[in-house]
KEVEXBA-989880 format. One line per 10 residues: number of its first residue (from 1); their letters; for each residue x, y, z of C-alpha. Coordinates in Angstrom, 2 decimals, decimal comma, padded with zeros to 5 digits. Layout:
N
NUM) A) X/Y/Z | ...
//
This chain:
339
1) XXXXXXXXXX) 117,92/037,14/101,38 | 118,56/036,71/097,73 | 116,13/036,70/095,27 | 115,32/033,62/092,87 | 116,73/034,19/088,84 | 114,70/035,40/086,50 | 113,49/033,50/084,12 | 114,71/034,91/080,41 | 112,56/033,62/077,77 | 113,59/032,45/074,66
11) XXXXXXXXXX) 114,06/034,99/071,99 | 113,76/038,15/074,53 | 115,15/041,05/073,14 | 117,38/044,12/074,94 | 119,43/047,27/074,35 | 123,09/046,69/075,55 | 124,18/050,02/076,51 | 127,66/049,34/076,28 | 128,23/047,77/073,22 | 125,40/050,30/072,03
21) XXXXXXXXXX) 123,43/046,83/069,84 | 120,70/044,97/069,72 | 120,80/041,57/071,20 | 118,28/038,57/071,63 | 118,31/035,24/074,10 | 118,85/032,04/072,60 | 117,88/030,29/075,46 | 121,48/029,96/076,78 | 123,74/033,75/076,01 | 122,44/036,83/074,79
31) XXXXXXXXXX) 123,74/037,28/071,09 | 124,23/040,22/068,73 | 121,75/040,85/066,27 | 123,91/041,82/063,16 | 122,20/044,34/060,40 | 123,73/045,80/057,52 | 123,36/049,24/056,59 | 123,15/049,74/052,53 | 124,59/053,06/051,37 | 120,68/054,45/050,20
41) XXXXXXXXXX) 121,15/058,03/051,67 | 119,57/056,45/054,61 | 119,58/052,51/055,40 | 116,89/050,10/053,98 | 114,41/050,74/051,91 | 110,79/049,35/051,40 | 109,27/049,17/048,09 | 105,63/048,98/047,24 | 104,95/047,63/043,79 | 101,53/048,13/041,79
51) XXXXXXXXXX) 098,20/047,52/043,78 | 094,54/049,32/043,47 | 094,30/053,20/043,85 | 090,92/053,55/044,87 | 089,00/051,49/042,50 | 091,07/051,31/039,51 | 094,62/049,17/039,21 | 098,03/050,88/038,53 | 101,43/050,06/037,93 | 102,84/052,96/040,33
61) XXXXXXXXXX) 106,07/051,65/042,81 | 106,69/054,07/046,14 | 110,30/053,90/048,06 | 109,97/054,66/051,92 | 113,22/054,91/053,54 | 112,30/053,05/057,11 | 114,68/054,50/059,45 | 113,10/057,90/058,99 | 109,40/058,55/059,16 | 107,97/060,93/055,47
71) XXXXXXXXXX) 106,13/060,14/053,41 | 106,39/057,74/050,27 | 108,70/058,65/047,35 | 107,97/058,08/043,42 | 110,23/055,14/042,21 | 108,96/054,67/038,76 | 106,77/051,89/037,12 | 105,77/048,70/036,58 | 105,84/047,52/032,86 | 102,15/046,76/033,31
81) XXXXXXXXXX) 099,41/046,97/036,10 | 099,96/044,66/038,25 | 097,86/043,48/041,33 | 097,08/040,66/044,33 | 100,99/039,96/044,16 | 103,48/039,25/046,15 | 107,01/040,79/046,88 | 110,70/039,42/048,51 | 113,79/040,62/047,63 | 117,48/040,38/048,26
91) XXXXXXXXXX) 119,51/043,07/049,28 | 119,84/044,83/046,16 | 117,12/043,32/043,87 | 113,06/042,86/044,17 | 111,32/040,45/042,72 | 107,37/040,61/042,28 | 105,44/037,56/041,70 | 101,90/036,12/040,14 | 098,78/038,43/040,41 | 096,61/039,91/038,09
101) XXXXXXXXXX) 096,32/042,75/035,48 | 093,90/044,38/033,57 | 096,47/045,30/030,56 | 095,34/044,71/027,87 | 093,10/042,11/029,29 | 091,52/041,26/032,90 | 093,78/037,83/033,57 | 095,26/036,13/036,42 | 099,07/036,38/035,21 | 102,39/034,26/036,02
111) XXXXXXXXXX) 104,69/036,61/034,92 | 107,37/038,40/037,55 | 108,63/041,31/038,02 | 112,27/042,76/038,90 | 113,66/046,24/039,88 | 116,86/047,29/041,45 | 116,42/048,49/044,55 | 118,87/051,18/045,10 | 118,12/052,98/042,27 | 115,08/054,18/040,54
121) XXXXXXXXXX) 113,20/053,52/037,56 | 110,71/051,32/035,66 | 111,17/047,65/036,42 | 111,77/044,86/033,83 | 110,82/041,27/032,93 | 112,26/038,96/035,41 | 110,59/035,35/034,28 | 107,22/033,16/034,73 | 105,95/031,47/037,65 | 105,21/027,35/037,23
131) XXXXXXXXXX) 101,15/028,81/036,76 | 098,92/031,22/037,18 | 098,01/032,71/040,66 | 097,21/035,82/042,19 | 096,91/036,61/045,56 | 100,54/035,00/046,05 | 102,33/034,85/049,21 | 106,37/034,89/049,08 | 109,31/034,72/051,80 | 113,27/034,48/051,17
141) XXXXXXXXXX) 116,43/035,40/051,93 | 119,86/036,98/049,96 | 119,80/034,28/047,23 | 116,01/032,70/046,66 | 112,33/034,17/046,24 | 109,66/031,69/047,26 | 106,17/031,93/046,00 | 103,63/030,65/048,27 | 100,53/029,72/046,86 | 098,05/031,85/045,27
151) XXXXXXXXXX) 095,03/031,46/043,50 | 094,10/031,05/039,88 | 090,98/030,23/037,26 | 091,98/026,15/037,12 | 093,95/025,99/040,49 | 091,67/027,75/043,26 | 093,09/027,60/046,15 | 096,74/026,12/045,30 | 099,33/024,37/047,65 | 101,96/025,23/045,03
161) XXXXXXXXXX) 105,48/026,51/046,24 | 107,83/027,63/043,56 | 111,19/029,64/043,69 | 113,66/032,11/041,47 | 117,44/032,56/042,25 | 117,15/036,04/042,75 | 120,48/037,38/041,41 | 119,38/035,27/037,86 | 116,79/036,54/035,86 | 114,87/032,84/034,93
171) XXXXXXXXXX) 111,44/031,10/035,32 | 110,63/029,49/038,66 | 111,02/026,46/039,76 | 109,23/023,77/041,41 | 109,80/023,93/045,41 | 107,07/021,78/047,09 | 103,70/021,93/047,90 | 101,89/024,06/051,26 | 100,13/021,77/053,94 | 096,47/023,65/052,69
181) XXXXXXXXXX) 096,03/025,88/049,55 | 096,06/029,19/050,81 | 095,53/032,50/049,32 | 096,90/035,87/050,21 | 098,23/035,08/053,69 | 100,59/036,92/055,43 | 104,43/035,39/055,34 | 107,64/036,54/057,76 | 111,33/034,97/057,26 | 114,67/034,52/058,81
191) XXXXXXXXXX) 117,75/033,27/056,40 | 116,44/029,88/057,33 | 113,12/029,58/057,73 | 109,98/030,82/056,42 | 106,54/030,81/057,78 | 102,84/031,64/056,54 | 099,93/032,20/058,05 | 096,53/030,74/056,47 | 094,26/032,60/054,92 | 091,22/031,49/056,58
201) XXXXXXXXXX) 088,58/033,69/059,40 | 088,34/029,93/061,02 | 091,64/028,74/060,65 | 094,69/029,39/062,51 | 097,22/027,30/061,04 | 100,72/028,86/060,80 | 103,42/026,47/058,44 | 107,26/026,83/057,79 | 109,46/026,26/055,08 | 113,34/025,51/055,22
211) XXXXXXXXXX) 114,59/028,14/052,81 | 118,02/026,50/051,19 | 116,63/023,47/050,74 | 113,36/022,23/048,62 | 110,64/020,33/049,98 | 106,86/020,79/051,44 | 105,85/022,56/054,36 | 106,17/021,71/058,36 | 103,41/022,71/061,16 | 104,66/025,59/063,13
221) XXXXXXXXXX) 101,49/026,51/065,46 | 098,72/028,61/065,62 | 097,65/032,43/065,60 | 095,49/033,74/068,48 | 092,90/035,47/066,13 | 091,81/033,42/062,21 | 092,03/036,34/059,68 | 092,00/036,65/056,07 | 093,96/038,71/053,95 | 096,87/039,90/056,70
231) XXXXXXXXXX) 100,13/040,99/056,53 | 103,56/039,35/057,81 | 106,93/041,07/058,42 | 110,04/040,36/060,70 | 113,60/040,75/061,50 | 115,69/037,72/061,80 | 114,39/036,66/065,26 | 110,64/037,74/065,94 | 107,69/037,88/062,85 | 104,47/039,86/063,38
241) XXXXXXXXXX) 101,39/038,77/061,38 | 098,88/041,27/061,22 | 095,41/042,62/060,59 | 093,57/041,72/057,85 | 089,68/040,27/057,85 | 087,90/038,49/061,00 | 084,24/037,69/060,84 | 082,37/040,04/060,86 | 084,88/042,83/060,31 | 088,61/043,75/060,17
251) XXXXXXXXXX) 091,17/042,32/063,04 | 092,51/045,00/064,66 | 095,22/042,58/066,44 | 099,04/041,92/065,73 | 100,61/038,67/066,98 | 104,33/037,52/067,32 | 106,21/034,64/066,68 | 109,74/033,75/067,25 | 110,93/032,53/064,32 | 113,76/030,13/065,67
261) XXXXXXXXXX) 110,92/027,77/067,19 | 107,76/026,73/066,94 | 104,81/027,07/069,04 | 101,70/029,57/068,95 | 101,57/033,21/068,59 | 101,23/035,84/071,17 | 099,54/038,71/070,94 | 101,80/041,69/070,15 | 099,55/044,84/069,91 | 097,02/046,22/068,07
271) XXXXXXXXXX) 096,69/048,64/065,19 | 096,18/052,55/065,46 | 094,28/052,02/061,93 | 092,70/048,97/061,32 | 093,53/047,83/058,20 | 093,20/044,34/055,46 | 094,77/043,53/052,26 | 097,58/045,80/053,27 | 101,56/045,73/052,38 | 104,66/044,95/055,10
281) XXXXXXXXXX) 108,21/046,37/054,72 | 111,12/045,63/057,14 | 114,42/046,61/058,77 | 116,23/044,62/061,36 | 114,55/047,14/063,83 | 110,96/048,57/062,56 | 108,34/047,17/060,67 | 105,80/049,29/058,34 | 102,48/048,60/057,56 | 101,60/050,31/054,07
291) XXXXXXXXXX) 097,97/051,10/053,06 | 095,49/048,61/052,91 | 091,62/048,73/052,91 | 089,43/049,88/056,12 | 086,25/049,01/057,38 | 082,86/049,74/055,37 | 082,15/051,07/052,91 | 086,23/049,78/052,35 | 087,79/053,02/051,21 | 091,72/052,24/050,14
301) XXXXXXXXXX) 094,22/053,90/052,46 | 097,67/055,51/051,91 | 098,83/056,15/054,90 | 102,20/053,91/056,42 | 102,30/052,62/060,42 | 105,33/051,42/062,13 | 105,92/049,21/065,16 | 109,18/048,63/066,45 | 110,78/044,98/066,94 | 112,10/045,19/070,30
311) XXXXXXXXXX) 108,91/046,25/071,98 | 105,02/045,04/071,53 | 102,48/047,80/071,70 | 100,34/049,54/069,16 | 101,38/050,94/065,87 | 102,28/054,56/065,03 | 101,90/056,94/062,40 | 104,83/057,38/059,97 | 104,00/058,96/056,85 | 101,59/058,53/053,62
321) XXXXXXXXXX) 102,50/057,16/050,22 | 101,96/059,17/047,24 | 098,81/057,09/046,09 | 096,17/054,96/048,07 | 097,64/051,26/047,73 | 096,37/048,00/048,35 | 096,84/044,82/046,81 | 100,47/045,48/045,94 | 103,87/043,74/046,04 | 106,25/044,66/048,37
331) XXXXXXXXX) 109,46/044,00/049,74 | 112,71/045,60/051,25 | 116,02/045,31/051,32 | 116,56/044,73/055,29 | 114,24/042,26/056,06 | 114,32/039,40/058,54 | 116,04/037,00/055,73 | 118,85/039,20/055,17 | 120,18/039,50/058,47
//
């Protein structure tokens, strides 16, 4: 007696052993996940851009090279201290947008920032942001940066979306507005689509953007657990919004998404240390969780976790960066809009 088909579900993931790649379900043949390799005496590379280290701000930027655990590498500097930001990046450039500084004067800024991923130094002067905001969200993919967000003295709270052209140094652009005004939230992206999570312990919302084009943001579903000041990363198929702060202390829980539909999270794992207000960095295979701020009396962190993509369970020690971070930029050049 034969037994009834499985059931494969929609963006399952496996290890074909003979063509020795990654491949997900989508919905009707198993397809090949395609990645890129940069030459970076090691594959991609996540950046982590400015931040708080403990109590004071700093303009320091740490390379991790992903495929390997270690530790954090000095990449150089920002021009100025720069914190509450947010990072993207195409494949060879980062860009680091909004925040605030306390050089020469304690200000919520619109300025961005640039480097050059594959080699290091100080970064440079990339442009301005349509207004003031810190705790900025971003997505994108090989040719835009999207800012999502933020917060600012006269816009608390903003729905603003604005993008760069990546490869052209230039002031942003108007994109379209966010559903709700949202604040540090976590994002993830695919070449296509991007999607943030709310920043809000009682609200769940997650919302997607179609990245080529211009226009405001869709519903995409909910999160299991409200949280404030999370993370997002992904490959090209499945995102993973994590930690950050749930009433009345941290969330220790990571949920998934695939990014190809919509629908509401599952839960994914949990993480070895609990952490908020932390950075992401990506390759099509392994996500990194860098620093962040633990539980009372909220000491900054430096150490870096990993999960992998392919399967859900709890995150693993990889390394530490050369300074307690939080609050930083960040980006890579092998995340899930690239591929």
């Amino acid at each position: 007696m034969s037994l009834p088909p499985v059931e494969i579900p929609l963006g399952a993931m496996r290890f074909n052993s003979d063509s020795q790649k990654l491949e997900y379900f989508n919905g009707d043949i198993w397809m090949q996940i395609h990645t890129f390799s940069p030459d970076l005496n090691g594959g991609a590379r996540g950046i982590t851009a400015g931040g708080v280290a403990p109590s004071n701000t700093h303009n320091t930027i740490n390379y991790i090279t992903i495929a390997t655990s270690g530790n954090g590498v000095d990449f150089g500097d920002l021009s100025y201290n720069q914190y509450l930001s947010s990072g993207t990046s195409s494949r060879t450039r980062g860009v680091f947008m909004g925040g605030y500084t306390n050089s020469p004067s304690s200000t919520y800024i619109n300025s961005i920032s640039t480097l050059e991923i594959s080699s290091k130094g100080s970064a440079s002067d990339f442009g301005d942001l349509t207004q003031t905001a810190g705790y900025t969200g971003a997505c994108g993919n090989q040719t835009r940066g999207i800012r999502m967000g933020g917060t600012g003295p006269s816009n608390p709270g903003t729905n603003t979306m604005d993008y760069v052209t990546i490869a052209t140094k230039a002031n942003a652009v108007d994109y379209g507005d966010m559903g709700h005004g949202s604040d540090n939230q976590g994002q993830i992206n695919s070449p296509i689509r991007g999607i943030t999570a709310t920043n809000s312990n009682s609200y769940k919302q997650m919302e997607f953007i179609t990245i080529p084009t211009t226009g405001n943001s869709t519903d995409f579903g909910t999160l299991s657990y409200g949280r404030e000041n999370g993370g997002g990363m992904s490959n090209s198929v499945r995102g993973i919004f994590l930690g950050g702060y749930m009433s009345p202390g941290l969330c220790p829980h990571m949920d998934m998404v695939t990014i190809s539909t919509t629908g509401n999270s599952t839960e994914y794992g949990d993480l070895n240390t609990i952490v908020f207000r932390e950075g992401s960095a990506s390759s099509p295979t392994r996500g990194l969780i860098l620093g962040g701020i633990t539980g009372s009396p909220w000491p900054g962190r430096n150490e870096i976790q990993s999960v992998s993509y392919a399967t859900a369970g709890k995150s693993v020690d990889f390394g530490d960066l050369t300074v307690t971070q939080y609050d930083m930029g960040t980006c890579s050049n092998g995340h899930g809009g690239l591929q």
